[in-house]
Every structure is written in structure tokens, then in C-alpha cells.
C-alpha atoms as one frame of an Amber mdcrd trajectory, in Angstrom:
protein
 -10.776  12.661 -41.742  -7.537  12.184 -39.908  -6.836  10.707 -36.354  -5.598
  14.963 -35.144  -9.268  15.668 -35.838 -11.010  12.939 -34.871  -9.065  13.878
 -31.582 -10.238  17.740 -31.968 -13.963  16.913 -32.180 -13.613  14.736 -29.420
 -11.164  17.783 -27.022 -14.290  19.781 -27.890 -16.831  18.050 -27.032 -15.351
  17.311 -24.116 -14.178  21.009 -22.816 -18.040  21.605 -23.650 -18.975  19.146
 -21.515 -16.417  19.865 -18.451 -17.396  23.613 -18.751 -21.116  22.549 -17.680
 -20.047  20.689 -14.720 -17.464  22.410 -13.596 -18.597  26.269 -14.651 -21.779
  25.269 -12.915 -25.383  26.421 -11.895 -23.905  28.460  -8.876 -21.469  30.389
 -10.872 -23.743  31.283 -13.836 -26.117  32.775 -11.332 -23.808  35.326  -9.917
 -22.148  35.818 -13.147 -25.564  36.535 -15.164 -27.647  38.058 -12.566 -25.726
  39.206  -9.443 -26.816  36.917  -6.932 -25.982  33.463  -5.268 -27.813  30.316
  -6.286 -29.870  30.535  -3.044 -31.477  33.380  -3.909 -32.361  32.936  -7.576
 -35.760  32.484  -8.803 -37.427  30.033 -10.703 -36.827  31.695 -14.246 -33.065
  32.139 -13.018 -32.079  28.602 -12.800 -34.415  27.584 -15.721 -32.450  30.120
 -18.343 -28.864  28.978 -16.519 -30.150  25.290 -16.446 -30.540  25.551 -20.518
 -27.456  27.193 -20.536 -25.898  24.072 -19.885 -27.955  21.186 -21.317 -26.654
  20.907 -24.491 -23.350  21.373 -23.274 -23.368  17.689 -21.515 -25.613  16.423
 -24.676 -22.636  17.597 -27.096 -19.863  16.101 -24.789 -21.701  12.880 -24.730
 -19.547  12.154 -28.117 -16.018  12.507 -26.556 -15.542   9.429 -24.562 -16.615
   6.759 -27.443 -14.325   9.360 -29.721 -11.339   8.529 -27.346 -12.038   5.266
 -26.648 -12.150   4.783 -30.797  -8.232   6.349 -31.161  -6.876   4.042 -28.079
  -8.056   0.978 -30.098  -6.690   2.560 -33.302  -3.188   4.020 -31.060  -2.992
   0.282 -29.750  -2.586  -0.936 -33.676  -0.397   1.592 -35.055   1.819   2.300
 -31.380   5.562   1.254 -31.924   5.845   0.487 -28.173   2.591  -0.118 -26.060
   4.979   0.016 -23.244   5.625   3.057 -23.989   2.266   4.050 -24.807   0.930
   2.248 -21.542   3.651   4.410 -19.739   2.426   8.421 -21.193  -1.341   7.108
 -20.467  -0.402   6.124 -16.895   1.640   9.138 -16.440  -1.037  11.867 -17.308
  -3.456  10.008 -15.303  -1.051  10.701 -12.450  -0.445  14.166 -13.436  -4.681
  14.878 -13.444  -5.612  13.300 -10.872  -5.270  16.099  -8.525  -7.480  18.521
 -11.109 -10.244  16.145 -11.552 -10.393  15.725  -7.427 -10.269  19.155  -7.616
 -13.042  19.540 -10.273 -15.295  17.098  -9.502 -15.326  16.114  -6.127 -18.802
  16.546  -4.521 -16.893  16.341  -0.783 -15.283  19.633   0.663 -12.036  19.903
  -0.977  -8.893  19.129   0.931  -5.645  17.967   1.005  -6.641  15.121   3.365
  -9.977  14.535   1.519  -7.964  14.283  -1.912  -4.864  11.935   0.560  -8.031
   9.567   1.656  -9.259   9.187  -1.397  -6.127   7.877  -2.916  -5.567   5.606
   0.281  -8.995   4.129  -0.615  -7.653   3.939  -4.272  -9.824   5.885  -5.706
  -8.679   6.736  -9.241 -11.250   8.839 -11.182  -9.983  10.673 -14.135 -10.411
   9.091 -17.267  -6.826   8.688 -18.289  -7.226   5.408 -15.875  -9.894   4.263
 -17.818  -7.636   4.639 -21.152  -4.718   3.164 -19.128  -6.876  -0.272 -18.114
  -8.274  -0.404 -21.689  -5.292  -0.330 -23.144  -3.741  -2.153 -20.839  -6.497
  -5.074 -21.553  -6.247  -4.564 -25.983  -1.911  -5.040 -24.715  -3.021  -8.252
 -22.855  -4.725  -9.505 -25.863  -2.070  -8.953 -28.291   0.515 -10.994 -25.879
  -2.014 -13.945 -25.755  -2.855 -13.807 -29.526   1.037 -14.275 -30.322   1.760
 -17.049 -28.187  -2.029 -18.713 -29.137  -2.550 -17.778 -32.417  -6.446 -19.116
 -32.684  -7.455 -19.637 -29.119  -5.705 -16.110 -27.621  -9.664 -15.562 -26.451
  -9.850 -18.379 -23.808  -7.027 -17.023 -21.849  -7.565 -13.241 -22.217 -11.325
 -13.837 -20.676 -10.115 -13.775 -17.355  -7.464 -11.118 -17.793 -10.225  -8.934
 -19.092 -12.433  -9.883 -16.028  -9.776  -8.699 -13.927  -9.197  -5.404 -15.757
 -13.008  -4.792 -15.559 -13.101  -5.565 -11.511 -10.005  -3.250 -11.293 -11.870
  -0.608 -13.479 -15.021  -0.665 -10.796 -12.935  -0.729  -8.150 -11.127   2.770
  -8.590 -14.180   3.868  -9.827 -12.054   5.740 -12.766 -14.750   7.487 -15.017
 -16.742   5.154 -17.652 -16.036   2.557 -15.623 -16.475  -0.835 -16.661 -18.502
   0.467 -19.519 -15.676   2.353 -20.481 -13.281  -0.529 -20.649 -15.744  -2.586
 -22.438 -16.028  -0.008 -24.918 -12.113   0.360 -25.757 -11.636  -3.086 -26.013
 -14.631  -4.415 -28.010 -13.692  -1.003 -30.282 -10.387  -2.974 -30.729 -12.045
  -6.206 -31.477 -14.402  -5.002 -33.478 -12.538  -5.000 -37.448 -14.594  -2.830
 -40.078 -15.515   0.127 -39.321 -19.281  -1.120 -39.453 -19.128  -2.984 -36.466
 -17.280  -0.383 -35.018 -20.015   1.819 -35.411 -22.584  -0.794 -34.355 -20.739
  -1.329 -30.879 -20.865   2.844 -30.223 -24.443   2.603 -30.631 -25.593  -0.339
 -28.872 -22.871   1.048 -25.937 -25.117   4.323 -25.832 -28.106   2.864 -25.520
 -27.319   0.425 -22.981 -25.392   3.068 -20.906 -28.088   5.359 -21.247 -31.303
   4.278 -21.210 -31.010   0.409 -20.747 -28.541   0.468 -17.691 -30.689   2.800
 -16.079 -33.983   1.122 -16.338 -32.471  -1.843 -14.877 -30.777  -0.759 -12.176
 -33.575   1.308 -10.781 -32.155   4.659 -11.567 -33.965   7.398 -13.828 -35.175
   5.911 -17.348 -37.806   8.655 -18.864 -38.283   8.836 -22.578 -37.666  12.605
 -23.676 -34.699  14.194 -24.350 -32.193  13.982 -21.281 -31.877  10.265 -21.842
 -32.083  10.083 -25.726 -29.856  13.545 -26.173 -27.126  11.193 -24.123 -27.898
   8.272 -26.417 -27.906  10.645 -29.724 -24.971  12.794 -28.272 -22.741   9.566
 -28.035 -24.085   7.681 -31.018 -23.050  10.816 -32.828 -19.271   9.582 -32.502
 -20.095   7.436 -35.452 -19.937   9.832 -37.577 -16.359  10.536 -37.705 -15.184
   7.292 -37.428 -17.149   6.497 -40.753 -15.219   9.446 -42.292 -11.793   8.329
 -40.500  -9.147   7.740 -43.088  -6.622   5.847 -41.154  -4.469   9.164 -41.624
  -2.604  10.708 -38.682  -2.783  13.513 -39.904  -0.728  16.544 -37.453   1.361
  15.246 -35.412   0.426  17.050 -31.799   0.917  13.780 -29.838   1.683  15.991
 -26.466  -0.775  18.810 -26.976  -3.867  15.998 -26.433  -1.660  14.793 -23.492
  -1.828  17.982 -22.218  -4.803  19.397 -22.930  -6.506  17.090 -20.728  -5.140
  18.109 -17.578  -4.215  21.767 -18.439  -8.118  22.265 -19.430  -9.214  21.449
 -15.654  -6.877  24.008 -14.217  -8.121  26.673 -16.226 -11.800  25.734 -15.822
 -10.995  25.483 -12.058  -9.306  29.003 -12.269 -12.367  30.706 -14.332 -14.743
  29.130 -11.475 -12.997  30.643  -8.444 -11.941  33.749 -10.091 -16.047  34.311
 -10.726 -17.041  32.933  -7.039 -14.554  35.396  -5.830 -15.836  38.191  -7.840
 -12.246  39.253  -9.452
């Protein structure tokens, strides 16, 4: 399997997953049974709540899938300036559409203006920037110290991780731990082993110890099995490029958002 379709699994899983959040309870509703959410009954909101379920269980395998071709794109890039630069740019360029998409606040121009004065960088193109941006870090270090490049990257990475949490891009932390130790991590084995202990720490361990929800049926381990799923095509990726559509997966990311966005008002409206 080539790197264009280790990148297609992982554009679907992810439109699946941004078409339940952002194509949400209150617009299946209206668009199944002719009413707002307010007024729908109990077997309403079960059939549109299992409408999306396995939606977000399926796009559980598109972050790790990413986060897998950013180590490989750090190896193979010609330039990770360069690289650095189009990741950077497109997070620019989405922010907007994921404000726009995700925000649980009213929408606004000054709500969207206050949260980037409180640098607040969500979209997950940041978290690909700072990952990368750490894996570029480490490459630097490991030139100039050939076998100890570890002792001074530690506190660059800590500092990429703080920065990570504090813009509160998507993933997070996690997701810059999982980019980098992706990178790290050699044979494809240990590749593999790091996407599955990542699941299961993000979803089920991290909750249990931090108080949140951490039940044992299948909204927790669907996450877990959703994500560890991403193992399967990097076991069957070739180290191919395969089709060279560098810009479309630029592209997609923030041209997806505007059409979701689009679909959900033009069904709220009732064009």
C-alpha cells in the first residue's frame, strides 16, 4: 500500500468523522423527520444518535493515520523548511473553518478575533506543524550530537508539548507525542505497538485517571478499536508514494469544512 492511500483511508475516515460533528443531531432531526431537535421524541434522537456513532468510531483511525505520514514526510521531505512552511500555512488558511465548525460559543467575528488574541489555535494542521516541528528539532540535534542528540532535544520537546496544550490545537499533547514517538519508533512493529498503546491510553486510561467518563462497552473500546485500526495499513505500507496529489490532501482539509459548513446551514435554513 502506498503513502496516496494510506492518506485516502485516513481523508475518509476523517470526512466520516467531521460529518457527525458537524452534520449534527439538530440537523438530522429536521432533515429526517420535519421538526427541530426540541421537539423530537425519544425514538427520534435514538435512530439519529446511531446515525452517527459509527461515524466518530470509523474516524477514530485518521489522526494516528496522519500522524504516521508526518513521521514518514519528515524522512523522505527534501526541505522540512519547506515542509514546516505548507503545514503552517494551511493551518492558517483553516483556522477560520474549524472556528467556524466547531466552536461550541455563538459564532462571531469577535468571538473567532478573541480567540486568536488568547492564542487559541485548534485545527489540527497545528498539531502536524508542532510535531513536525519537534521530529525537525531532533534531526538538527542528532547531526551536531551524533549519539547523545536525546539529552538536548528533551527539553525542546517539553517545550513543543507545553506550546501544544497551550493553543489547545486538536490531539493536543497526545497528538504531538504520537508524531514524534511514530518518528522514533524504526520497524514498523514498534510503530504499530506505539498506535495501540496511544489508543488505549487516550481512550480509556486517560479518562479513568483524570476523572472523566471510563465505562467498559463500546463508546470507549470502539475509540480504542477505531484508532488501533490504523495499524493495519501501516503494516501493509510499502514505503511507495504512490500518486503524487501533494496539494489535493492540503486542500482537502480545509475545503471539506466549508462544504460541511455549507450542507449544515443550507438544511437549518430549509433551502
Amino acid at each position: 500500500m502506498s503513502a496516496f492511500w494510506v492518506k485516502m483511508i485516513a481523508i475518509v475516515a476523517m470526512l466520516l468523522d467531521h460529518t457527525a460533528k458537524i452534520i449534527r443531531q439538530d440537523v438530522l432531526v429536521p432533515l429526517f423527520f420535519g421538526c427541530s431537535i426540541r421537539d423530537a421524541s425519544a425514538e427520534m434522537l435514538h435512530f439519529t444518535f446511531d446515525k452517527l456513532g459509527w461515524m466518530e468510531v470509523v474516524g477514530r483511525i485518521a489522526f494516528p493515520l496522519f500522524a504516521f505520514q508526518i513521521a514518514v514526510g519528515a524522512e523522505k521531505t527534501r526541505s522540512m523548511p519547506r515542509y514546516l512552511g505548507r503545514l503552517l500555512l494551511f493551518a492558517l488558511i483553516s483556522e477560520p473553518l474549524y472556528y467556524m465548525a466547531f466552536s461550541r460559543q455563538e459564532l462571531s467575528v469577535q468571538g473567532f478575533w478573541n480567540s486568536l488574541c488568547a492564542l487559541n489555535f485548534t485545527n489540527v494542521f497545528f498539531t502536524l506543524f508542532l510535531g513536525a516541528l519537534a521530529i525537525y528539532a531532533h534531526q538538527l540535534l542528532e547531526k551536531q550530537f551524533p549519539q547523545r542528540a536525546w539529552i538536548p532535544f528533551l527539553p525542546v520537546f517539553f517545550l513543543v508539548l507545553i506550546a501544544a496544550g497551550f493553543v489547545n490545537c486538536d490531539y493536543g499533547m497526545a497528538g504531538v507525542l504520537l508524531i514524534v514517538f511514530l518518528y522514533l519508533a524504526k520497524p514498523k512493529k514498534a510503530k504499530m505497538l506505539v498506535i495501540v498503546l496511544w489508543s488505549l491510553w487516550l481512550y480509556l486510561l486517560d479518562p479513568a485517571f483524570n476523572g472523566r467518563s471510563f465505562i467498559w462497552k463500546w463508546g470507549n473500546m470502539g475509540y480504542v478499536l477505531g484508532a488501533a485500526a490504523a495499524c493495519v495499513p501501516v503494516l501493509l505500507y510499502n514505503g511507495q508514494r504512490g500518486k503524487s496529489w501533494k496539494w489535493f490532501f492540503y486542500i482537502f482539509y480545509p475545503a471539506h469544512l466549508a462544504v460541511l459548513l455549507l450542507i449544515r446551514y443550507l438544511i437549518l435554513s430549509g433551502v
